[in-house]
N, C-alpha and C positions, 0 to 999 in steps of 0.2 A: 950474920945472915945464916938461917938454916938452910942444909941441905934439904934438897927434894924428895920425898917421899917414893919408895916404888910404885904409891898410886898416885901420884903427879907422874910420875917417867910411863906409868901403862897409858895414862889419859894423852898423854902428847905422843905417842910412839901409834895409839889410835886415832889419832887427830893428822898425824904422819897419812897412815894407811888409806885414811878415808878421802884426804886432798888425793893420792896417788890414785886412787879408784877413779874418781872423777876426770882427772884429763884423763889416763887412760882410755875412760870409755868417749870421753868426745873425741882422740884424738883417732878411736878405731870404728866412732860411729858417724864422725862428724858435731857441728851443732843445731842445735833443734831446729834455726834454722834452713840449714843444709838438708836435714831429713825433710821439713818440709818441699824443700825444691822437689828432692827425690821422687816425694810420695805424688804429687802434682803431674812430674814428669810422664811416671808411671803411669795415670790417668790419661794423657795427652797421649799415651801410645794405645793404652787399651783403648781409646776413641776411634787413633785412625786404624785399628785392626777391624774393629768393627768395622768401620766405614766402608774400610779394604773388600773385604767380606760383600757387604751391603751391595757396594759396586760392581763385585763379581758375580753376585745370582742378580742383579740387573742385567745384565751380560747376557746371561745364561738366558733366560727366561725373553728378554724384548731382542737378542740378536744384538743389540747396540749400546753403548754407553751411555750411563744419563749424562744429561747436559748438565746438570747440578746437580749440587748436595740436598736442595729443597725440591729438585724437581723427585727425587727418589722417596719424600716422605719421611727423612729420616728426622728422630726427634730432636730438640734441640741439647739436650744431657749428653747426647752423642758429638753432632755436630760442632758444636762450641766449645771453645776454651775455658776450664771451669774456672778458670779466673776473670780475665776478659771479659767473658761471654764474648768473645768475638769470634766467629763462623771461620773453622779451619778453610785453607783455602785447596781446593778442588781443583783442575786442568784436564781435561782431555787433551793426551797427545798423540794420540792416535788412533786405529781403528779398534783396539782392544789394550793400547797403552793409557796410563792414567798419573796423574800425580797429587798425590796427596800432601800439604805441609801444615807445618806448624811452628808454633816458637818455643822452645824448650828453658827455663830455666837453670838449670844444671848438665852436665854433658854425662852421658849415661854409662853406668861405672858395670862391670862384671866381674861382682862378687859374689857368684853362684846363686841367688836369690833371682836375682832381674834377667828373667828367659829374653826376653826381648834385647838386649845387648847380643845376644848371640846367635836370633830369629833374624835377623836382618833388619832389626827396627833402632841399633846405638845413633847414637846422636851425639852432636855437641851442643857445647850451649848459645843459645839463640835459633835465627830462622831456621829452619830445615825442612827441606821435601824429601819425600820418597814416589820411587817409581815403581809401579807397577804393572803387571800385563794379565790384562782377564783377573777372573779368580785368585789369579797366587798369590799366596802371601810372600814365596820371595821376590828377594828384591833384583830388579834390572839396576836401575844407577840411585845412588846415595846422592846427589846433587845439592850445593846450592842454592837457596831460593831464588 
């Protein structure tokens, strides 16, 4: 049996490096999977910001709260779950309190990227509402659906 050549030992010693690269980065990025939850999540919060929003210059402008997400006009790329398509759910809880939820895939991570873990919009994963009062986008109670 011959010994192995230095270019057998560079090809496996680069064969070493390239496996190690790889979990590496799944293990610092997750799996493509996972990123998709992330990126989805992300969306699901940029929806209810807006909506947040949306609901405040309602506020603002008619004195009162809408009664609905569809009584406001707003489109349905907003409103809905881009997965789902099923209509975030909406609550008036008071005379200028509101709640907004949704269902989250992923529980929302704060890795200096995702402003929203740290805006008052983190989540876990599954249901979640958030509370609101008038206009602001922070948050009164982080609540259970």
């Amino acid at each position: 049996m011959s010994r192995p050549t230095p270019g057998k030992w560079l090809a496996i010693a680069g064969g070493v490096v390239m496996v190690a690269a790889v979990v590496a980065g799944l293990s610092l990025l997750g799996s493509p999977a996972h990123q998709r939850a992330v990126r989805l999540d992300s969306q699901r919060v940029s929806n209810l910001r807006t909506l947040s929003t949306y609901v405040g210059l309602e506020l603002e402008r008619k004195k009162a709260l809408p009664a609905s997400l569809a009584a406001m006009g707003v489109g349905q790329n907003v409103s809905t779950d881009p997965v789902t398509g099923v209509r975030y759910r909406y609550e008036v809880i008071g005379t200028s309190a509101f709640r907004l939820c949704a269902t989250f895939d992923a529980a929302s991570e704060n890795d200096g990227r995702a402003r929203h873990a740290v805006e008052g919009w983190a989540h876990a994963a599954g249901p979640q509402c958030f509370t609101r009062h008038g206009g602001s986008d922070q948050e009164i109670d982080n609540a259970d659906p």
